[in-house]
C-alpha positions as CSV (number, residue, x, y, z in Angstrom):
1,X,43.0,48.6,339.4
2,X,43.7,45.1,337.5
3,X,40.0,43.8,336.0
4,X,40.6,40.1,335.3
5,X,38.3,39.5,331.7
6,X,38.4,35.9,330.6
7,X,37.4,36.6,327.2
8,X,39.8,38.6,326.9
9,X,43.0,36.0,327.8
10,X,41.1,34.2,325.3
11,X,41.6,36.3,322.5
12,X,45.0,36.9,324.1
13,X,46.3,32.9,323.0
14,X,44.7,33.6,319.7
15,X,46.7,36.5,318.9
16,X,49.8,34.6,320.2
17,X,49.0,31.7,318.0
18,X,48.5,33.8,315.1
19,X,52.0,35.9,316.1
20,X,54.1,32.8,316.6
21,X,53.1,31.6,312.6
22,X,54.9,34.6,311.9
23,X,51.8,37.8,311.9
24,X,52.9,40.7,313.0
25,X,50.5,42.2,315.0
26,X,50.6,45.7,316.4
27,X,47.9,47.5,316.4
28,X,44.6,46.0,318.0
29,X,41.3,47.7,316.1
30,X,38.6,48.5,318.0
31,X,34.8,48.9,316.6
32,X,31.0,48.4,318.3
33,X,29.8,49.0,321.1
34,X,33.2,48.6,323.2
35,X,35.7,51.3,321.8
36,X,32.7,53.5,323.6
37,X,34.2,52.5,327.2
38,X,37.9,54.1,327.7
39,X,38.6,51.8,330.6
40,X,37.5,48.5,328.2
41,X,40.2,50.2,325.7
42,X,42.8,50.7,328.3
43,X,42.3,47.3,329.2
44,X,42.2,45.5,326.2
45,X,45.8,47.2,325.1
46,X,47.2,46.4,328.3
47,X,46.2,42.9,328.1
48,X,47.1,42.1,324.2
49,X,50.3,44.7,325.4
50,X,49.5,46.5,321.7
51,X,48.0,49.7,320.8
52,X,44.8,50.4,320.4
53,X,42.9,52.3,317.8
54,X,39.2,52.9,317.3
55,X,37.7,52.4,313.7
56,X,35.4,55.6,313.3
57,X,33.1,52.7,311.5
58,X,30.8,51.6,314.5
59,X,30.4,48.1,312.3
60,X,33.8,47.4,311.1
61,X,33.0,43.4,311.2
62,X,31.1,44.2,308.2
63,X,33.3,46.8,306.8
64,X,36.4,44.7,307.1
65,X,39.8,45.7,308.6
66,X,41.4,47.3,305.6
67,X,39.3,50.6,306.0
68,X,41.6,52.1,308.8
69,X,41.3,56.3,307.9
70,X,40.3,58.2,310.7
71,X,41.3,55.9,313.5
72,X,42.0,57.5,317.1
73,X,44.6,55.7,319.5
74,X,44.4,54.7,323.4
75,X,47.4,54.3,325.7
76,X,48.7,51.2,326.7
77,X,50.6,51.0,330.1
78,X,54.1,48.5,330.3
79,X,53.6,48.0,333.9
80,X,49.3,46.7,333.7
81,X,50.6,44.6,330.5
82,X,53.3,42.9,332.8
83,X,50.5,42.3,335.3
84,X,48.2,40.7,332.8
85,X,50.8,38.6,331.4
86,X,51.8,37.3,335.2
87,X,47.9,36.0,335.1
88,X,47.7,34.9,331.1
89,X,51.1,32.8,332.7
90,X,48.9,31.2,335.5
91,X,46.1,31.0,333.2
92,X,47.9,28.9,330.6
93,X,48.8,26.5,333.3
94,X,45.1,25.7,334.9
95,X,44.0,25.4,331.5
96,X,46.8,23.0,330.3
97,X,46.2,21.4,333.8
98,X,42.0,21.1,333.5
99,X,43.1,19.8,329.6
100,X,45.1,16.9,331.2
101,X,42.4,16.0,333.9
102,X,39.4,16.1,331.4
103,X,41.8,13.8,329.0
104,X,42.6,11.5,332.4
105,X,38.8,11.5,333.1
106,X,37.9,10.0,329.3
107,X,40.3,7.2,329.5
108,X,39.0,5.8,332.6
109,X,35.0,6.3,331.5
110,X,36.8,4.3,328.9
């Protein structure tokens, strides 16, 4: 089963931007409320196509990402990644295509 999370592409083209100015990223921490849900985990590594590992700090924002001890992993499935990346593709489209149309529709309301 393929659940389709816009958020999550979101965060997706932020961790590319951030990868293509040359971070490496390869682990995805979890904390809150969502490292809770193992399907939410699963998903999240298989559409970031990264492991995951849960912060045993339920508020890591306020911690801060350089207290990693005691971190468990989640799986992340090759085949649900490729899925998710056929829909970031045709995500990336739409949105470069509803960028163009809004940018068409403020030159003519001049």
């Amino acid at each position: 089963m393929i659940l389709r999370v816009g958020r999550n592409r979101n965060i997706r083209e932020s961790m590319e931007v951030f990868e293509a100015e040359g971070h490496a990223i390869r682990t995805v921490h979890l904390g809150g409320g969502g490292k809770r849900n193992a399907v939410w985990r699963r998903m999240i590594g298989d559409v970031f196509g990264k492991d995951i590992a849960l912060l045993a700090n339920r508020d890591a924002s306020a911690v801060g990402a350089k207290r990693r001890k005691n971190v468990r992993t989640a799986a992340l499935s090759l085949e649900r990644h490729s899925v998710y990346g056929r829909i970031h593709s045709r995500y990336r489209k739409a949105y470069r295509a509803l960028n163009e149309f809004y940018q068409e529709e403020r030159e003519d309301a001049g």
